[in-house]
N, C-alpha and C positions, 0 to 999 in steps of 0.2 A: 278235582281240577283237571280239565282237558290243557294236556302241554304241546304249543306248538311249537313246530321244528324248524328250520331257519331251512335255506336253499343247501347249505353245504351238510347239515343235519340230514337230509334228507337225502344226497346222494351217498352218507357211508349208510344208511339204511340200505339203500337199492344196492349197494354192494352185501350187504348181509345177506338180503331177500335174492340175489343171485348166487351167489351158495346155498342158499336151500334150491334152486331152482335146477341147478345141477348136478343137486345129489336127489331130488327127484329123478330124472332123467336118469341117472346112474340105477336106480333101485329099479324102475319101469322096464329098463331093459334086461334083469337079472329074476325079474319075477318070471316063474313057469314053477309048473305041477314039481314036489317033491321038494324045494327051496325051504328051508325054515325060515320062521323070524325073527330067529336069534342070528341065522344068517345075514338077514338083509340088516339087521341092526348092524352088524357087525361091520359089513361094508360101506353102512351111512356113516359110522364116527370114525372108522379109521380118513375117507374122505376128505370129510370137514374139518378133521385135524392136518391134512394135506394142503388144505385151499387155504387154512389159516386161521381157521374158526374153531370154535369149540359147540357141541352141541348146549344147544340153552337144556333142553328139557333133563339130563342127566344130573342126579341130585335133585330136581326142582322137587320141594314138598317130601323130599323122602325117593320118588321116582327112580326107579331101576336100571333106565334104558335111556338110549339116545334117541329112539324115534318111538313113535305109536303103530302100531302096526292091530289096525283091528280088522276080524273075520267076521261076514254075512248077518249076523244078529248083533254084532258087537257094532256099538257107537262111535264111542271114543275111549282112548287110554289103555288100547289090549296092549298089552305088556308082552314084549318078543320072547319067546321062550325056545328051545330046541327039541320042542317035546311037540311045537305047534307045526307041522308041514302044508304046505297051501297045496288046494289040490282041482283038479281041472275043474270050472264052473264057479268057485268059490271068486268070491269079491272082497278086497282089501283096501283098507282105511290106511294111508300110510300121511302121518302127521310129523312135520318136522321143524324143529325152531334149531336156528343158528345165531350166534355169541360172535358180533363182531366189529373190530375197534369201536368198541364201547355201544355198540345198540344191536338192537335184534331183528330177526326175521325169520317169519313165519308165514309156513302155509302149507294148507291139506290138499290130496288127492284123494279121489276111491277107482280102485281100475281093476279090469277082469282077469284071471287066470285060466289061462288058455281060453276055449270056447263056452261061452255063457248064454245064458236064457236069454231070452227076450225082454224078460221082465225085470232084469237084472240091468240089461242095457239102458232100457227105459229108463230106471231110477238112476243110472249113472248119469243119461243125458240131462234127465230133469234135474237132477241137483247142482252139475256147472252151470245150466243158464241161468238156473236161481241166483249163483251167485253172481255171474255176469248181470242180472234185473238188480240187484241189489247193489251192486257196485255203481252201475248208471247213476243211481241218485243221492251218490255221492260228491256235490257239487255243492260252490258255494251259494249259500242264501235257504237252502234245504232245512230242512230237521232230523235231529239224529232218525227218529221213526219212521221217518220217508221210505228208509232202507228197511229197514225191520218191515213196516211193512207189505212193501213191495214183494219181497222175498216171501211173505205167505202167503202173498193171495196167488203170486205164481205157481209155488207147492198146491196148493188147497185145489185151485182151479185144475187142476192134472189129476187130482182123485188123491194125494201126498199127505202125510201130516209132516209138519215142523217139529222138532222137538225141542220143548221151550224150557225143560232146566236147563240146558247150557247155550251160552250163548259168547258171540264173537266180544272184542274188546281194543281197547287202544293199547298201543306200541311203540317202541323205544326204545331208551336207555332200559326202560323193564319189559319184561314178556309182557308183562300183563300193567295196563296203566288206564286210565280213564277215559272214557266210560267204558261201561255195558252196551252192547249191542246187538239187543234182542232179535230173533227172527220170523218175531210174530208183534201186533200190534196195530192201533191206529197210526193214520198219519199226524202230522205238523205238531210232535210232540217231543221233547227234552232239547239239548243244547241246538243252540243254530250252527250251519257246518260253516267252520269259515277254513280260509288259508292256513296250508302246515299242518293241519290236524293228520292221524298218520292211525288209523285203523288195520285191524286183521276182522275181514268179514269172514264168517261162516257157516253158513244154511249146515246142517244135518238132518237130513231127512229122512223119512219112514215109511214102506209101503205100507205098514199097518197103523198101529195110536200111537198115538205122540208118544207115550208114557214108556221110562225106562228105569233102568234099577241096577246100583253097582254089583257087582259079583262079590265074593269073601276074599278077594284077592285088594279090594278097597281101592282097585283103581277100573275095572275093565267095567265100563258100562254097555249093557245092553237094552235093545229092546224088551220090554213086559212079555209081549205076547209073541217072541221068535220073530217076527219079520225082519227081513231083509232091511239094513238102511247104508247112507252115505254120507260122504261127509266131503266138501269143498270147501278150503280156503284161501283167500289171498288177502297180502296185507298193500294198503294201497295208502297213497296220500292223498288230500287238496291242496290241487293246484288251480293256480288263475284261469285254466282252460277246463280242462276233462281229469277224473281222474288218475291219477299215474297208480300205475299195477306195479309193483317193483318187484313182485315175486314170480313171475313170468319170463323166460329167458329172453334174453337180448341180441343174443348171438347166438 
């Protein structure tokens, strides 16, 4: 069951999804060659317990850490370590959910460490405007798969693959709430979108196959074949105009 969220539902959301937004911003600026992951973890929850929040994802399922912090082949869920340092060229997956008065928010970045390839740019840019394409048709009267996808044929059309075991989800009083939201797919297919519904989209993408495989660590997924991938998310509502980004800063 997809739960809609009432107008005041919705702005303690955009206040949660605004402390993820500024502990992004906090990490972005603290990322360079030599930094661990254990470091930038370290600096995300002490934060979010500053602003008021508590990290959602620490504890979730077992999960070790307050944020995701994945390197170059890694997808999603690299687990920060102090054993991991980022180093000039390398591209990082930094994934983060916040706990607050009673609902959450979420949303991914992937950004360069010091100077990177070209082709590493590329797949950074192509993966926000995917999800900027996939956000657009997020509107009332749509279908959940409008989004889904939208968001592949813009990968696919760039030379991309999608990676289709995991996929974005609705949001709330839970991280994770109803539906599923694939980022591959026909259109004019699953629920119709209406008012209040309150999603986290997020393309991950892949210069090489789709196909990926968890590590023995049972959380860090990578690519199959080494390539390079990304990951962008935001968690957005329907509203009666356009949809609202609320993981986006404001100020």
């Amino acid at each position: 069951m997809i739960i809609r969220k009432s107008q005041r539902e919705i702005a303690k959301m955009q206040a949660a999804n605004q402390i993820v937004a500024r502990t992004h911003a906090l990490l972005r600026e603290k990322i360079a060659p030599g930094i661990t992951t254990a470091e930038l973890d370290a600096m995300a929850e002490e934060f979010i317990k500053q602003e008021g929040g508590q990290p959602s994802f620490k504890g979730y399922r077992g999960y070790p850490a307050s944020v995701c912090l994945s390197i170059n082949e890694e997808v999603v869920h690299g687990i920060p370590s102090s054993n991991k340092s980022l180093k000039d060229g390398d591209i990082v997956s930094i994934d983060i959910g916040v706990f607050y008065q009673g609902f959450h928010g979420d949303a991914a970045r992937t950004v360069g460490v010091g100077e990177i390839s070209n082709k590493a740019e590329q797949l950074l840019e192509t993966t926000r405007q995917a999800l900027d394409v996939g956000i657009e048709e997020a509107v009332i009267g749509n279908h959940l798969t409008d989004i889904s996808h939208a968001i592949q044929e813009f990968v696919e059309g760039r030379g991309y693959s999608v990676v289709k075991q995991y996929v974005g989800h609705g949001i709330g009083r839970d991280m994770h709430e109803d539906p599923q939201i694939p980022n591959f797919g026909p259109p004019g297919k699953g629920a119709k979108l209406k008012e209040g519904m309150t999603f986290a989209i997020e393309p991950m993408v892949n210069v090489g196959d789709f196909a990926v495989k968890t590590k023995d660590d049972d959380w860090t997924v990578v690519t199959v074949d080494g390539s390079l991938s990304a990951h962008w998310e935001d968690s957005i509502a329907i509203t009666k105009d356009s949809p609202l980004i609320m993981s986006r800063l404001t100020d």
